[in-house]
VMD Tcl script that builds the backbone (N, CA, C; Angstrom):
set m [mol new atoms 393]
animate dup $m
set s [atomselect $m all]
$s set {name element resname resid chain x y z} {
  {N N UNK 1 A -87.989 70.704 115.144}
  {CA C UNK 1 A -87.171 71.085 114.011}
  {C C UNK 1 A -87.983 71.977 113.071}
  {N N UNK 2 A -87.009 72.529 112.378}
  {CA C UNK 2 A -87.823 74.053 111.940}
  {C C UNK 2 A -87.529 73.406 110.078}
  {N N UNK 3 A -88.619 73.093 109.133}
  {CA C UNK 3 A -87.961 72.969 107.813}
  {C C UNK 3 A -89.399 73.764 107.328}
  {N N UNK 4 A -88.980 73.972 105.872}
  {CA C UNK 4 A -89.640 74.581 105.141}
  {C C UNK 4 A -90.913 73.842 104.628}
  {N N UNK 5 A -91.866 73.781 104.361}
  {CA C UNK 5 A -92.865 73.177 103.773}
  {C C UNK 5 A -92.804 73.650 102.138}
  {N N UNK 6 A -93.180 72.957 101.828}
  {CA C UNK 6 A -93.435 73.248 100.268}
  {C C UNK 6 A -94.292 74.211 99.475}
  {N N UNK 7 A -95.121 74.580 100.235}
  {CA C UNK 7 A -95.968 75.378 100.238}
  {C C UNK 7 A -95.842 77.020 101.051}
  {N N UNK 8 A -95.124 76.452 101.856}
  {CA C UNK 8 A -94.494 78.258 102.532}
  {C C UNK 8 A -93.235 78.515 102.016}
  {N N UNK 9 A -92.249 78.008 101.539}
  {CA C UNK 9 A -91.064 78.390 100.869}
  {C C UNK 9 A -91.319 79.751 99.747}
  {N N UNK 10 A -90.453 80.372 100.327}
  {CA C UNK 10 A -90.428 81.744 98.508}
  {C C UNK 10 A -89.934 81.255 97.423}
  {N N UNK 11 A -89.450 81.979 96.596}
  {CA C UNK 11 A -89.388 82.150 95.464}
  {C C UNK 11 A -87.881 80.626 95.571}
  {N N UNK 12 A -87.024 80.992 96.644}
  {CA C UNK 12 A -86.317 79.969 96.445}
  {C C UNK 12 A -86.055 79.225 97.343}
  {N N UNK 13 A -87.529 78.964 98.317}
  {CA C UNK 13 A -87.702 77.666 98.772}
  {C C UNK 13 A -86.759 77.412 100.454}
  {N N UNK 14 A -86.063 79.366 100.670}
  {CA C UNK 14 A -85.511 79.117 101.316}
  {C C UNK 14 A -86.060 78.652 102.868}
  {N N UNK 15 A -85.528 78.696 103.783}
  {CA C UNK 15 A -86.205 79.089 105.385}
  {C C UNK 15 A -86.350 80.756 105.439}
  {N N UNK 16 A -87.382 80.699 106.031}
  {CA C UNK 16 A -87.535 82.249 106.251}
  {C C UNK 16 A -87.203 83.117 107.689}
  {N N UNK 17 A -86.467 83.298 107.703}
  {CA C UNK 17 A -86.265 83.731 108.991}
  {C C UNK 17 A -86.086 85.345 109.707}
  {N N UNK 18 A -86.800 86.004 110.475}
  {CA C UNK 18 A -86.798 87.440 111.475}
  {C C UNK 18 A -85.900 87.138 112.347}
  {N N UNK 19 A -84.553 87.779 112.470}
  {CA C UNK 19 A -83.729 87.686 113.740}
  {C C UNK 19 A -84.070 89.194 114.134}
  {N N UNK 20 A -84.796 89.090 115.916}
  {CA C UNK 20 A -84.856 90.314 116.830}
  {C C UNK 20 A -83.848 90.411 118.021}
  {N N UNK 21 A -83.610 91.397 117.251}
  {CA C UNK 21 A -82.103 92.192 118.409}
  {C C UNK 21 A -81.516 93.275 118.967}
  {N N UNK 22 A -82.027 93.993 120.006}
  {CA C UNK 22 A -81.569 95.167 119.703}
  {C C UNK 22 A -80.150 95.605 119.739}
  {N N UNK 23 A -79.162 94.647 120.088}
  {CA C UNK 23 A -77.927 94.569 119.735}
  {C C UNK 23 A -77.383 94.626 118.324}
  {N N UNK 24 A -77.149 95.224 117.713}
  {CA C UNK 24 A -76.647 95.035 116.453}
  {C C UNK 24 A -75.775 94.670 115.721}
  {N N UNK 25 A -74.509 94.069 116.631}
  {CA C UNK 25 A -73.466 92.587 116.140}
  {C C UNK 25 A -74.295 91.858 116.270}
  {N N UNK 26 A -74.800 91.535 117.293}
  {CA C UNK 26 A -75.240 89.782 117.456}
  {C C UNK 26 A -76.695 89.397 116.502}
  {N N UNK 27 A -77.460 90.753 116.185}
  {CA C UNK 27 A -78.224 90.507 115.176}
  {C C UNK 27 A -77.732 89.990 114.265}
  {N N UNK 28 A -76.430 91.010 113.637}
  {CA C UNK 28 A -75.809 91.018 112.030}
  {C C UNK 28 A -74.982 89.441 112.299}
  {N N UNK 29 A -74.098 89.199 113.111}
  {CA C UNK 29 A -73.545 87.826 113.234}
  {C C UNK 29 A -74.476 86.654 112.676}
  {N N UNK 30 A -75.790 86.494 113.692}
  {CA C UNK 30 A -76.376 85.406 113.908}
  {C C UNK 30 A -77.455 85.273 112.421}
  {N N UNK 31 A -77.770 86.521 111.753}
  {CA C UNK 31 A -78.362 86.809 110.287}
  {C C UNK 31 A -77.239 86.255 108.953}
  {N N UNK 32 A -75.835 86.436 109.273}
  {CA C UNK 32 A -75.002 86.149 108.552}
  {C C UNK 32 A -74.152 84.967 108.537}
  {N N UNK 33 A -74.858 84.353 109.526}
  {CA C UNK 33 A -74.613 82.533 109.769}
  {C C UNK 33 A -75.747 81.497 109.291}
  {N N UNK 34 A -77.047 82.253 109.359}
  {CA C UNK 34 A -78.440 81.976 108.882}
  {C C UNK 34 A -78.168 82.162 107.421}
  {N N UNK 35 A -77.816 83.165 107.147}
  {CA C UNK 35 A -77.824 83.532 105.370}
  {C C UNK 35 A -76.555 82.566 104.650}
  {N N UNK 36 A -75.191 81.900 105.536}
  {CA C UNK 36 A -74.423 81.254 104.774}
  {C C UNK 36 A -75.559 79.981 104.758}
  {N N UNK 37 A -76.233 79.686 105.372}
  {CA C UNK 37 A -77.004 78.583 105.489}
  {C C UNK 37 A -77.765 78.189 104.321}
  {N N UNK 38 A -78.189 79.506 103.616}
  {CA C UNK 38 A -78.986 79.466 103.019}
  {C C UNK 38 A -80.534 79.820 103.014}
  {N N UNK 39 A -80.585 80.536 104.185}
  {CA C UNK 39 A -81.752 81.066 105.088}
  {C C UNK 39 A -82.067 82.217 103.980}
  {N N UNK 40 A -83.101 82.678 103.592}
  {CA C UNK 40 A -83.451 84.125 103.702}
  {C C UNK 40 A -83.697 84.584 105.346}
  {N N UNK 41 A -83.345 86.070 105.502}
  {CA C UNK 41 A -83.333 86.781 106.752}
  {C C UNK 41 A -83.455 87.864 106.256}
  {N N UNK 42 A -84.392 88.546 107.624}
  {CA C UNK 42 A -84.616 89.795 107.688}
  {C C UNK 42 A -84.572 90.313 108.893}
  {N N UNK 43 A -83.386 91.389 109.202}
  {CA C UNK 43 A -83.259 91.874 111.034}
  {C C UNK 43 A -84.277 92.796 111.299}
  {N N UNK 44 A -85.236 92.575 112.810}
  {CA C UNK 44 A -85.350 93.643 113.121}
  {C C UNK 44 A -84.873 94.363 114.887}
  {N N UNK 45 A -84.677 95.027 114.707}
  {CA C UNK 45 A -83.839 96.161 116.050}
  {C C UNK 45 A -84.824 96.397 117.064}
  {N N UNK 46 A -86.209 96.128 117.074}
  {CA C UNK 46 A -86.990 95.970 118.211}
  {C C UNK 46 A -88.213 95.009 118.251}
  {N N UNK 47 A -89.054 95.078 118.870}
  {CA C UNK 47 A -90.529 93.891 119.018}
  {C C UNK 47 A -91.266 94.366 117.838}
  {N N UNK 48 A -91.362 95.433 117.764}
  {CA C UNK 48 A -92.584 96.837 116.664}
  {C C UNK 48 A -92.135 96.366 115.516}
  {N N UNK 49 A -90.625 96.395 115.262}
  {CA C UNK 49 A -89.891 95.721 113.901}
  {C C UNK 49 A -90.276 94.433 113.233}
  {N N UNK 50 A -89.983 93.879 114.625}
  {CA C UNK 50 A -90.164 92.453 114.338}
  {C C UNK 50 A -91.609 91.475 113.944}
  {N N UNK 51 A -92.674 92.676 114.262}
  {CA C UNK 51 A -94.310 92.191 114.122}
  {C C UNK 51 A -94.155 92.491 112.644}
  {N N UNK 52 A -94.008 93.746 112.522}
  {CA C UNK 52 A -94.056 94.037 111.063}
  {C C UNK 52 A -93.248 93.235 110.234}
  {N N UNK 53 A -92.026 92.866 109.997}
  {CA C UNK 53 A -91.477 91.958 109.544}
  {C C UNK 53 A -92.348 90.211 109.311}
  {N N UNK 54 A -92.606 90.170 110.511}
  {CA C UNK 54 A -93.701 88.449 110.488}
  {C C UNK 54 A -94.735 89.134 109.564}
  {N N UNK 55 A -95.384 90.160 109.734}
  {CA C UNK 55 A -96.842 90.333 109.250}
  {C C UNK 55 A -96.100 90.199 107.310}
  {N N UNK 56 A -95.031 91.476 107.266}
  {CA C UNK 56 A -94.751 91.372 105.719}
  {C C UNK 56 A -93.907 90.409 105.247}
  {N N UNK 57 A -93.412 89.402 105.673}
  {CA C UNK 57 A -92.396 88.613 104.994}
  {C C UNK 57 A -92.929 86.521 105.632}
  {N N UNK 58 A -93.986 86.833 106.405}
  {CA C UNK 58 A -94.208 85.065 106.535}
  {C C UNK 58 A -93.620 84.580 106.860}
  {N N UNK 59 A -92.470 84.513 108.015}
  {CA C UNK 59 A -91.205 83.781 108.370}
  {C C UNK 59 A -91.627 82.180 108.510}
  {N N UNK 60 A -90.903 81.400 108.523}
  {CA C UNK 60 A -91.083 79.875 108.988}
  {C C UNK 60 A -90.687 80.080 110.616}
  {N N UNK 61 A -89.633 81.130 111.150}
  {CA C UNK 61 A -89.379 81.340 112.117}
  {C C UNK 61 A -89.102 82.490 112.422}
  {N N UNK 62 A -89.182 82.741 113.963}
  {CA C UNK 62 A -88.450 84.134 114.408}
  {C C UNK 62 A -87.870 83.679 115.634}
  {N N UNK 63 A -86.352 84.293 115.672}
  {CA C UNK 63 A -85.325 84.412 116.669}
  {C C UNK 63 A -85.650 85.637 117.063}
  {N N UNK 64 A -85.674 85.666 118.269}
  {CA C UNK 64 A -85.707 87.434 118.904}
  {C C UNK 64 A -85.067 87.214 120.796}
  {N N UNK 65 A -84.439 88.645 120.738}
  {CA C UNK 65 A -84.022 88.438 122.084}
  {C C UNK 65 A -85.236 89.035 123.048}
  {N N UNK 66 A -84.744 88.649 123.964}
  {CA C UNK 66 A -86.440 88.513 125.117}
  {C C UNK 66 A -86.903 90.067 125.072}
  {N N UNK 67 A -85.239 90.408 125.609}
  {CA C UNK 67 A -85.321 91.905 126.155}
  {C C UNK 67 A -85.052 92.964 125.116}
  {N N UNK 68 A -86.011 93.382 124.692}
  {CA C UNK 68 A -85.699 94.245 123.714}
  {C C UNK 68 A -86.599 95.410 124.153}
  {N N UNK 69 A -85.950 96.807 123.253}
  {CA C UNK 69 A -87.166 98.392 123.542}
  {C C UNK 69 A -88.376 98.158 122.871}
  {N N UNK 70 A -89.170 98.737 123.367}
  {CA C UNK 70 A -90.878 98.879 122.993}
  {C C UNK 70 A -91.391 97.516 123.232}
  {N N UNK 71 A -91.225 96.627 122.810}
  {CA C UNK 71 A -92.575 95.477 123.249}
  {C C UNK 71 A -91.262 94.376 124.250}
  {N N UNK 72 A -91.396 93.923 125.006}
  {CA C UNK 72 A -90.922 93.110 125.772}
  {C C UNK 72 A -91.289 91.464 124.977}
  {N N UNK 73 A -90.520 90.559 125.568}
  {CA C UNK 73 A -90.986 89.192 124.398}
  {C C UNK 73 A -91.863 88.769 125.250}
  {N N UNK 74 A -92.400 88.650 126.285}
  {CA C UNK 74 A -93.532 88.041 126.472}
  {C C UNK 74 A -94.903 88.495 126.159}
  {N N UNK 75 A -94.641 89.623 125.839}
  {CA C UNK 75 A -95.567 90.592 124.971}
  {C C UNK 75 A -95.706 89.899 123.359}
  {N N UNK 76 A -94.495 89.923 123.196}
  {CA C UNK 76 A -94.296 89.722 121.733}
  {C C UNK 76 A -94.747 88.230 121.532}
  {N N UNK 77 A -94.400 87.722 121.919}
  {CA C UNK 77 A -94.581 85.910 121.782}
  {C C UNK 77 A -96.704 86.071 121.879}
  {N N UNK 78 A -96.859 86.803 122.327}
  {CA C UNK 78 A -97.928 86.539 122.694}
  {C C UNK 78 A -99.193 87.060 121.646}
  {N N UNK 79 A -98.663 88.366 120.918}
  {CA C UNK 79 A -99.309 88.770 119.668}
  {C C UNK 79 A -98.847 87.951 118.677}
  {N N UNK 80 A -97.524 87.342 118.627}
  {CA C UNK 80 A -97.139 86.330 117.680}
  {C C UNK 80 A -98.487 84.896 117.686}
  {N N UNK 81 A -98.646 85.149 118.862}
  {CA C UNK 81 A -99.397 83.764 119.004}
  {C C UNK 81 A -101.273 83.791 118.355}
  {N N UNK 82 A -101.280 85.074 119.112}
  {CA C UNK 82 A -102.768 85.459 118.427}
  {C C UNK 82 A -102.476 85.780 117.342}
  {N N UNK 83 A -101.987 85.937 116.573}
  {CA C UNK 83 A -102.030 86.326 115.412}
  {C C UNK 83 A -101.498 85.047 114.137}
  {N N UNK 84 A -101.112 83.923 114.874}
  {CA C UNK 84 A -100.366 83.404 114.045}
  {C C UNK 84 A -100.548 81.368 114.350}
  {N N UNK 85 A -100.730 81.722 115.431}
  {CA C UNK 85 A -100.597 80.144 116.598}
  {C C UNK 85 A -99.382 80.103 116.339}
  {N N UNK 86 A -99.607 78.163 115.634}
  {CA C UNK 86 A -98.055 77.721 116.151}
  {C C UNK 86 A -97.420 77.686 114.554}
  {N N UNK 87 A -97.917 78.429 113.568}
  {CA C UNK 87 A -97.476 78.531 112.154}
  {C C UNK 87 A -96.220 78.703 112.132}
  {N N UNK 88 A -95.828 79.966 113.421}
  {CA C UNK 88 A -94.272 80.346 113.087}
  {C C UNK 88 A -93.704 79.632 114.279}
  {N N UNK 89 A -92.179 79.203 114.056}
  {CA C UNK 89 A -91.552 78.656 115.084}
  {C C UNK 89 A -91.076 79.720 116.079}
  {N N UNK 90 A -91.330 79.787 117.389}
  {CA C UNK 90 A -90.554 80.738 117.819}
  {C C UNK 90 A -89.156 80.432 119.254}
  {N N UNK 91 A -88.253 81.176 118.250}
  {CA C UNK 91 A -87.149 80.948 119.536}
  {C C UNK 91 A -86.507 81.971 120.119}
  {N N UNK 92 A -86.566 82.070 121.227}
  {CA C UNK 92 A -86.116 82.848 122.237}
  {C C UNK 92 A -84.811 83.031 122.719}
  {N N UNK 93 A -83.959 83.903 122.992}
  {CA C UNK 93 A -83.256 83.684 123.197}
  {C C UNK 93 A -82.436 84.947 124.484}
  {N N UNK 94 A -82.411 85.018 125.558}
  {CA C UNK 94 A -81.951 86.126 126.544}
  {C C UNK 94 A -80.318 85.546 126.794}
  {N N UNK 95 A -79.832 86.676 127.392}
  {CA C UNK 95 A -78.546 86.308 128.718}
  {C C UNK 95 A -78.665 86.065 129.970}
  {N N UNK 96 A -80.572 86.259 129.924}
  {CA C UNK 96 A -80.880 85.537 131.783}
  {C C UNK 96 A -80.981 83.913 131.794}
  {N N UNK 97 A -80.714 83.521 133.109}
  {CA C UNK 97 A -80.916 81.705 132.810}
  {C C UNK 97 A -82.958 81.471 132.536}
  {N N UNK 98 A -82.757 80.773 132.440}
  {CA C UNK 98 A -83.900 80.203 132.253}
  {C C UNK 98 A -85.330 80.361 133.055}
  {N N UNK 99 A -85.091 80.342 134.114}
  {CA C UNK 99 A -85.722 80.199 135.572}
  {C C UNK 99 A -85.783 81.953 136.121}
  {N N UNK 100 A -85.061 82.729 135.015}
  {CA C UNK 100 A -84.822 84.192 135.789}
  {C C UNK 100 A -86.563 84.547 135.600}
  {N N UNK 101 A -86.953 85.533 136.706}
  {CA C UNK 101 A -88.289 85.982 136.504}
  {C C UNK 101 A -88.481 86.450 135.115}
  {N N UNK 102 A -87.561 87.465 135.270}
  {CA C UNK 102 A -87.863 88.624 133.813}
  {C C UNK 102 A -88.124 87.734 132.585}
  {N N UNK 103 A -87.212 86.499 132.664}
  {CA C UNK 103 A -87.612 85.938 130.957}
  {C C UNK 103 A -88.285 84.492 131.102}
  {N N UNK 104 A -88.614 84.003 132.222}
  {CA C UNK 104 A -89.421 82.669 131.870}
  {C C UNK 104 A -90.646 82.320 131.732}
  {N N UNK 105 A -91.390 83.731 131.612}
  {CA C UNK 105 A -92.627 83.554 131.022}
  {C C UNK 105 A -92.764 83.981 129.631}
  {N N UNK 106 A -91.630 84.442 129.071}
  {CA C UNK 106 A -91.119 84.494 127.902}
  {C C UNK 106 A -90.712 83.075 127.107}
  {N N UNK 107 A -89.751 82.416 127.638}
  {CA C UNK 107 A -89.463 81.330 127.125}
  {C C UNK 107 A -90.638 80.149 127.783}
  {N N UNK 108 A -91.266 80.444 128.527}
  {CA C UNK 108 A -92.586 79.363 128.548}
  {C C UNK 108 A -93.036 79.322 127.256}
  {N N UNK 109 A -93.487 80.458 126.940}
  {CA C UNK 109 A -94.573 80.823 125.486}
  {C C UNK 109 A -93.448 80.455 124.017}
  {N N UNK 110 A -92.762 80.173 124.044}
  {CA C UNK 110 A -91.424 80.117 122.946}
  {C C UNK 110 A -91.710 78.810 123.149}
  {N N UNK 111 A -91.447 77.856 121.267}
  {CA C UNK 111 A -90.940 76.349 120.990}
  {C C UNK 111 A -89.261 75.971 121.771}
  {N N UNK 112 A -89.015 77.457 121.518}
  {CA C UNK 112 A -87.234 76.762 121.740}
  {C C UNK 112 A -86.664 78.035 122.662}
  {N N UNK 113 A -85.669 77.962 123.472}
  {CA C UNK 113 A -85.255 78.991 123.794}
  {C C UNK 113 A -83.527 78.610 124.007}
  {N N UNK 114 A -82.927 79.640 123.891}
  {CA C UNK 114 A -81.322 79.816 124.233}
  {C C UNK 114 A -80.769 80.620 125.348}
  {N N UNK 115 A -80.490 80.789 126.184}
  {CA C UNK 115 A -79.644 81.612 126.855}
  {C C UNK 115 A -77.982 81.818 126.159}
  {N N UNK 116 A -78.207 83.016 125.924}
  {CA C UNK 116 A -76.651 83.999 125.458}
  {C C UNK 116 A -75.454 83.570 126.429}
  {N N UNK 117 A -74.660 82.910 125.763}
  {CA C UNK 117 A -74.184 82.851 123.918}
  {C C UNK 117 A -74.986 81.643 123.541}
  {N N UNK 118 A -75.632 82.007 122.425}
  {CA C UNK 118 A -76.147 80.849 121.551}
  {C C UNK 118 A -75.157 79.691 121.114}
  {N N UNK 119 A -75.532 78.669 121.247}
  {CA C UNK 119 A -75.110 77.968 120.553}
  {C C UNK 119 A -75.116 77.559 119.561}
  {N N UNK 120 A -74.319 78.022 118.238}
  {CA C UNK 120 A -75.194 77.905 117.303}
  {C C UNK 120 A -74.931 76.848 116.405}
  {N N UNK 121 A -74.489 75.700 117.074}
  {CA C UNK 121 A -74.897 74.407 116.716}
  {C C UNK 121 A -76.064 73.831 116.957}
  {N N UNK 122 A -76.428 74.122 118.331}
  {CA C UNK 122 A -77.624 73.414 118.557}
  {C C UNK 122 A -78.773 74.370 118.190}
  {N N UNK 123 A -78.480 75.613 117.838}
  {CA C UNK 123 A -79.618 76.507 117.162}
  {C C UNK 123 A -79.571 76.050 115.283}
  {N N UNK 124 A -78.371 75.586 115.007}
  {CA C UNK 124 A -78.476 74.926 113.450}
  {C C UNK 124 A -79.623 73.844 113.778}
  {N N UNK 125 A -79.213 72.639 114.426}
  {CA C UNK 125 A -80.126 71.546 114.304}
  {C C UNK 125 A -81.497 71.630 114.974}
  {N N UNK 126 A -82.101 73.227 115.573}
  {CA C UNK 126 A -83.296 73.206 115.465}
  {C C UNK 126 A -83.697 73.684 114.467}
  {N N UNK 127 A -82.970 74.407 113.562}
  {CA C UNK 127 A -83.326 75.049 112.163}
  {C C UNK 127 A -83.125 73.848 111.145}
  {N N UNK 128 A -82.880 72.670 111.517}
  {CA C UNK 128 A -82.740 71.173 110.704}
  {C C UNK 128 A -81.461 72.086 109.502}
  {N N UNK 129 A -79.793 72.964 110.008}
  {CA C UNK 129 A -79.730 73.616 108.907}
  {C C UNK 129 A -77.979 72.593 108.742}
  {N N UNK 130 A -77.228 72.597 108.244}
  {CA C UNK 130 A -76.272 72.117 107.919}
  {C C UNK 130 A -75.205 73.220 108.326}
  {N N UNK 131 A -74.171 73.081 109.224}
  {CA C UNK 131 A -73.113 74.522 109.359}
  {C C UNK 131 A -71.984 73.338 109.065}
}
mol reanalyze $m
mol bondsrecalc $m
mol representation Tube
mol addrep $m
């Protein structure tokens, strides 16, 4: 479960959250279900986005889809990791199953992972969030 510490919360204590997507409904959807939550969010549209985003904003978490342009997520999970350990939560999320080559050394390296369509009930109660 993903909650805020007292000490990493901003200004208002929210969850911090990077949704990576290079889709841009399912970014803006899944950012605007996070934000009724009460989440702060910040989208980014590729892996390059999404480093920079963790580096400037401290997420408690990052959602990102596996397959995205310029850095691939097992790439990404993996500078997330050197750079960060297990500070940020990370969840994964593709439209391949689980077991597909392309993304399960992706979701190995990920706390949580989803295969598309999210569920985003059971993506609330890893965010410990109330929908």
């Amino acid at each position: 479960m993903v909650a805020p510490q007292a000490d990493m919360g901003g200004a208002s204590g929210a969850l911090r959250v990077v949704v990576a997507d290079d889709v841009e409904d399912a970014a803006a959807m899944l950012a605007a279900l996070l934000r009724h939550c009460g989440c702060d969010v910040w989208i980014a549209r590729d892996g390059h986005q999404a480093l920079q985003h963790v580096k400037e904003r401290q997420p408690h978490c990052l959602i990102y889809d596996v397959v995205m342009p310029f850095l691939p997520g097992h790439e990404l999970t993996r500078r997330i990791r050197e750079l960060h350990g297990s500070d940020i939560v990370l969840i994964a999320m593709s439209g391949y199953a689980r077991d597909d080559p392309r993304v399960a050394e992706t979701f190995d390296g990920a706390d949580h992972y989803f295969v598309k369509p999210v569920d985003l009930k059971a993506l609330a109660r890893v965010l410990s969030l109330d929908v």
